[in-house]
Each structure stands twice: as C-alpha cells, then as structure tokens.
N, C-alpha and C positions, 0 to 999 in steps of 0.2 A: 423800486428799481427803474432803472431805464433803459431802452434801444442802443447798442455799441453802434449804431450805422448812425439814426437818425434823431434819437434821445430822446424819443416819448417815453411816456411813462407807459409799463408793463408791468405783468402780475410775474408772481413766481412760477406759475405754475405755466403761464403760458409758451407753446411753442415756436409762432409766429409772432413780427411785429406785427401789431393790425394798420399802424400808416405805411413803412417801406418793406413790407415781407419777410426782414430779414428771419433766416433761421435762428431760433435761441433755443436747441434740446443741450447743445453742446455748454451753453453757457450756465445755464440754469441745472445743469448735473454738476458741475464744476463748483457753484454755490452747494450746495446742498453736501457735497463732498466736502465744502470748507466750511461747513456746519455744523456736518456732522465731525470731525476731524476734531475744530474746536472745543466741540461739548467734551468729545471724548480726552482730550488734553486736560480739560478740568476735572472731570471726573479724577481721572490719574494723581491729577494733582495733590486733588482734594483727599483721597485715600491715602497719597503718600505721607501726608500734612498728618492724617490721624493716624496713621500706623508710627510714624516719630514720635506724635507727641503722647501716646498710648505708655509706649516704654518709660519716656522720661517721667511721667506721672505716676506711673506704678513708682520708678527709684526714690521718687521724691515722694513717696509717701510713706515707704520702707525707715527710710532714710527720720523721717518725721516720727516715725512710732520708737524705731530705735533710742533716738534721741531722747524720746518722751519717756520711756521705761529708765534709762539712764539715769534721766533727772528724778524722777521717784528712788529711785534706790540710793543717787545721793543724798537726797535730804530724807530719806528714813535712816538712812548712817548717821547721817550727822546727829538725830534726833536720836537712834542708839545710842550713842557713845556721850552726848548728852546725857540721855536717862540714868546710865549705868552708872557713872561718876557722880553724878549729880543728887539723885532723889531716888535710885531703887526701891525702896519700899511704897514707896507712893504707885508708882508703876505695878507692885505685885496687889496689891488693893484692886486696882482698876481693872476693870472687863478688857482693857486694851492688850494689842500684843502686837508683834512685826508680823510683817510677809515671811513666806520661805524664804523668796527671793535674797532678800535683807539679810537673816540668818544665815541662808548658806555660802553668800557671799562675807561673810563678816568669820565665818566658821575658816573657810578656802584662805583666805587672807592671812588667816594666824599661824595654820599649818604652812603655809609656804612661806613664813619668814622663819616658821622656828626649824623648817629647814635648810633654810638660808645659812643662818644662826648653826647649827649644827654641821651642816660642811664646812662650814668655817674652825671651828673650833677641834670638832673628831680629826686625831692627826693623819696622814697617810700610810704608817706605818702599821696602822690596824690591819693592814690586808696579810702582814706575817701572821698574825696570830687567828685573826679569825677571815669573812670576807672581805671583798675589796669596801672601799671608803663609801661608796654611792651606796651600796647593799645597806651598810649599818645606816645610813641615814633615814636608809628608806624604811627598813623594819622597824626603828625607834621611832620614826612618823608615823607607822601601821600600829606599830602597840600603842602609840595613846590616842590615835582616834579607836581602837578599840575598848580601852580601858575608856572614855567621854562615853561613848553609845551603852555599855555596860553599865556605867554608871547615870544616866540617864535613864533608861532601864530598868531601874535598881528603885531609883526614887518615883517614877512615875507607877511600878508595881505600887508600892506601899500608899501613892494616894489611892489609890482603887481600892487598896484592903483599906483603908481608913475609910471608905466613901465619901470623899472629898470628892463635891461636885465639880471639876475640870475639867477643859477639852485637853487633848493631846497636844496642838497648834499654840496652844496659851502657856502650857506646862513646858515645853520644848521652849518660849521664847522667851520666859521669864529663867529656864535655865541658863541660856546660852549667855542672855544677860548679865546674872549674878555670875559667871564662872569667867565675865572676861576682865575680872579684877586677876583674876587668878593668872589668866594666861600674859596678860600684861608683865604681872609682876615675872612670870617664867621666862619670857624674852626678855626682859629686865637679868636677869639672870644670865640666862644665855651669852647675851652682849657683855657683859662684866666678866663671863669665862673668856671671852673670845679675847678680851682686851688685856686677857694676864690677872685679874684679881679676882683670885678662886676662893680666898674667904668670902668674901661679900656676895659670890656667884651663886655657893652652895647656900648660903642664909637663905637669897630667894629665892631658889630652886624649891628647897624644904617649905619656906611660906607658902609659898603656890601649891605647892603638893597638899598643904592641908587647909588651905582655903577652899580646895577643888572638895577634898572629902568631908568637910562642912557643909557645903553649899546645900546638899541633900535634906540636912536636919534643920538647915534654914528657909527651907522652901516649905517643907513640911512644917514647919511650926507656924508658920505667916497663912498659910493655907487654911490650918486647922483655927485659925481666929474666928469664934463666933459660926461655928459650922457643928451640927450632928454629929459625931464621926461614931464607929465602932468601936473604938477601944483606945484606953489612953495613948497621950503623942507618946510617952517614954520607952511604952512597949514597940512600937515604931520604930525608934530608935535603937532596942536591943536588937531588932528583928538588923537593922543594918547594921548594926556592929559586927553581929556573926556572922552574916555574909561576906559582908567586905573582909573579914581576917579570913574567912575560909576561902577567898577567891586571892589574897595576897598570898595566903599560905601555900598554896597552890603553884601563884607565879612564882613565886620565891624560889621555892625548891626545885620549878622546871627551871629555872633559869641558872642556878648554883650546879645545876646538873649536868645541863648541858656545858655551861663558862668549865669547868672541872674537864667536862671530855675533850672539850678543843685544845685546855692547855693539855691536857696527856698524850695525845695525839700530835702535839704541835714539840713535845721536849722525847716522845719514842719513836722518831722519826731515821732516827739509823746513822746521826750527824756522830 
C-alpha cells in the first residue's frame, strides 16, 4: 500500500504516514471492509454455485438410473420373447430365469391389450342386460388374472408334492414364458372377433384356452426329467385333472347361475 497525500510505502496495519503524518485509520478500515465484503461475496458465491449444482446432479443421476433400469428391462424383453418362440425347452433345462421386473411387465402388458381387445369388441348394449360395458371388462380381466394365479398355483403345488427341486422365482418364469404362446394366440383371437371373423376368433380362443391348461403338465413333465421325485408324473396329472374339473365345475355352475338370475330379473321387470 501506499500514502493517499505523499505515496510512500505503508503497512496495513499502520495508522500514521511515517514521512507526512497523514492519518490512515479511515483508510485502512475501508480496505479491510472491502476485504472482508469481497471474501464474503465469494463465499455467497461459491455456496450458490454448489447449492445449483447439488440439485442438477442429483436429477441427472435419477434421470441416469432410470434410464439404466429401462434398458435392462428392454433387452430382457426382447431376450423373453426371443426365448419363448424360439427355444423354450432349452430355457426350462437351464438354472436361468427373468427378473420380476421382466415378468411383471410382460404379465401388465398382455392384460391391457386383451382389455383393449375386449372394450372393443363387448357391445355397449350389455349394460341392458347385465352391468355397464367398463364393469364386464373389468371382471373378465379379474377372472383370468385370477384363474393364471390359480393355475400357477395349482402347478407349482404339485412340483413340491413331486419334490422337484425348484425355486418359486424359476417356476413362476418358466411359467409365464411357456403360457405366452397361449396369450398371444388369445389376442390373436380377440383381434379376429373385433374385426367380424368369429369363426376363426372362437378356434383361438378355444386353442389358447387349452394350451393354458397344458402348460401345467408340460412344466411338470420337463421338470421331472432325470429328478427323485415321490411318485409317478401320471399320478400328478390325475391329481390336476380333478382339480381343475372340480374348480371348472364350480365356475361353471356359479356363472350359469348367476347369467340365469340376471336374465330373470332383466325379462320380470314389470315391462
């Protein structure tokens, strides 16, 4: 620093020139004030700087994971729908199996096209006879993801009485796989009622419906290859037959039961 009167050189700290006297308290608090002022303008700065880029780095790394689980689940789809058309059996051989994730995205996807597929097709005039048009969609979407879980279920009981060494995670993904011939061909189906061609709708309906109730005895038998088990695969098999006729028999009659009340009710209406 220097003298404002006579421009020698002076400390900071000092309050006198030592060549022309002059006073420097006033000057040297005004520095110190624009020192400290400065620092603190940086400081500010420098905090604002990392409270911005804080945020934008968290987004961008959200933003980064997101993305990343995305691309996994599309190229295990792809690698699903590969395997299924492709080489199933090779796939039930192998200790391999998908993520949930995979599955129950691949599960979510089928059920909302077949009820895509079914508003389209169910006329609007069902809400005379029974509920309105969204209702019947929705219940026929609940009863077969109920009668899938049932029959999953069903088949995964019967490896445990066979004591077929399986995880649940393997057995759930090798089902989901072998049954999406099935649901293919049913939206195959679907799409052919929607378009006016109800013979060829009903063929696939009916193929899918018994590729679905196959799939059980196909699992199990591919399973029981070269395995311990407790008792023959055949008896296995009776063991499913009866069930499944005794849980059809069941639906059956609830449903003839109920279709019978609604028309009684919908023809002694007072018209």
């Amino acid at each position: 620093m220097h003298c404002p009167n006579c421009g020698s050189p002076i400390e900071t700290s000092d309050l006198f020139c030592g060549e022309c006297g002059t006073k420097l308290t006033q000057q040297s608090n005004n520095t110190k004030v624009n020192s400290t002022a400065t620092s603190q303008q940086t400081q500010h700065h420098s905090i604002s700087k990392q409270e911005t880029t804080q945020p934008s780095a968290q987004s961008n790394h959200k933003n980064e994971t997101f993305s990343t689980h995305t691309n996994v689940i599309l190229n295990e789809s792809k690698n699903f729908f590969s395997t299924a058309f492709s080489h199933p059996d090779k796939e039930l051989a192998s200790p391999h199996y998908f993520s949930y994730k995979t599955l129950f995205s691949v599960i979510i996807a089928g059920f909302i096209l077949s009820m895509i597929l079914l508003a389209i097709i169910i006329p609007a005039e069902i809400a005379y006879i029974m509920s309105s048009k969204a209702s019947v969609v929705f219940n026929i979407t609940f009863f077969l993801l109920i009668a899938i879980t049932v029959l999953f279920g069903i088949t995964f009981a019967l490896i445990k009485i066979l004591n077929i060494k399986i995880s649940l995670h393997k057995a759930l993904s090798d089902f989901v796989l072998i049954n999406t011939l099935s649901v293919v061909i049913l939206l195959l189906g679907l799409l052919f009622s929607a378009i006016h061609v109800p013979s060829f709708a009903v063929l696939l309906i009916i193929i899918s419906i018994l590729f679905t109730f196959i799939a059980p005895i196909y699992l199990i038998t591919k399973y029981s290859h070269n395995q311990s088990i407790r008792m023959p695969v055949i008896y296995s098999m009776l063991i499913y037959i009866v069930i499944l006729g005794v849980i059809l028999r069941i639906l059956v009659e609830g449903t003839i039961s109920n279709t019978l009340n609604d028309l009684s009710s919908f023809f002694n209406t007072g018209y």
